[in-house]
C-alpha positions in Angstrom: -45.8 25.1 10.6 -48.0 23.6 13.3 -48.3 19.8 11.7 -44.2 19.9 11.3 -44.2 21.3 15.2 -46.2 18.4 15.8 -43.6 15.8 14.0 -41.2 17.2 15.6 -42.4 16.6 18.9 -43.7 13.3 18.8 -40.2 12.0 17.6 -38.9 13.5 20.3 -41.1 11.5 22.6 -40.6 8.8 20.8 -37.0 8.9 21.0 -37.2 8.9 25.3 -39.4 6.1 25.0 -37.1 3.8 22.6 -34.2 5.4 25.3 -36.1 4.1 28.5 -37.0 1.0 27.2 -33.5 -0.1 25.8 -31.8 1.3 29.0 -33.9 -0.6 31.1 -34.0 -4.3 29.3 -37.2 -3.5 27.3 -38.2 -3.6 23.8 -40.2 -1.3 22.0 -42.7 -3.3 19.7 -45.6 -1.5 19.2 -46.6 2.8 18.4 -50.9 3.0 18.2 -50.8 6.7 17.2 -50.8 7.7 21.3 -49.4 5.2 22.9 -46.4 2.7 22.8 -46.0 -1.0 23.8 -42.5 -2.2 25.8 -42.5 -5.4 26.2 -39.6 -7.8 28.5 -39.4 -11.4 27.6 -39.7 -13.7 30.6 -37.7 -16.3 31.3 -39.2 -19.8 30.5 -39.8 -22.2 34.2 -39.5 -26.0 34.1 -42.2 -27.2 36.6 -40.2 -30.0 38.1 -36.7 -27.9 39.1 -37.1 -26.3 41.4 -33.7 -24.2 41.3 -35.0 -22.7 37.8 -38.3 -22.0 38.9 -37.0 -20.0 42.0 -34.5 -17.8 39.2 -37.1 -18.2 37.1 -39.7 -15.4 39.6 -36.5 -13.5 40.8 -35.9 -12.6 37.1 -39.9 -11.6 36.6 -39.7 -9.6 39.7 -36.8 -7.9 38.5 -38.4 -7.3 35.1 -41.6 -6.1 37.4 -39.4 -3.4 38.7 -37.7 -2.5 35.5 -41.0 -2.1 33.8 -42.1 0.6 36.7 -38.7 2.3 36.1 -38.7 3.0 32.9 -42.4 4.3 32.9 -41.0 6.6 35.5 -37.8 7.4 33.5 -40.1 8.2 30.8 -42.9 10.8 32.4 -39.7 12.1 33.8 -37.5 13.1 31.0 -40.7 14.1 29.0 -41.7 16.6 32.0 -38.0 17.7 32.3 -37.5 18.0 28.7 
């Protein structure tokens, strides 16, 4: 009864963290047993323009700030659930 307690609740977690991360532009690559990997896929900069390297870090810092969120959307829904 305990072990299938324990399933239950870890697909539970699992299924606010695959919710965060999607919400928030992430992907969910990786589960090591107590902890999960979200990645976001930067945007590739050419050196020599200038105009693409300027979108280039507003993009990162955006995906900065979505990476925060969602690890706060996260320890939020977990404590609220």
């Amino acid at each position: 009864m305990m072990e299938e307690n324990s399933i239950i609740y870890i697909n539970y977690i699992s299924t606010i963290i695959h919710y965060c991360g999607h919400n928030w532009s992430g992907s969910v690559n990786r589960n090591d047993g107590d902890s999960y990997l979200i990645t976001w896929k930067l945007p590739d900069a050419d050196e020599g323009d200038n105009e693409k390297t300027e979108i280039a870090q507003i993009l990162k810092t955006e995906y900065a700030n979505k990476s925060l969120i969602t690890a706060v959307k996260i320890i939020c829904e977990v404590k609220r659930n």
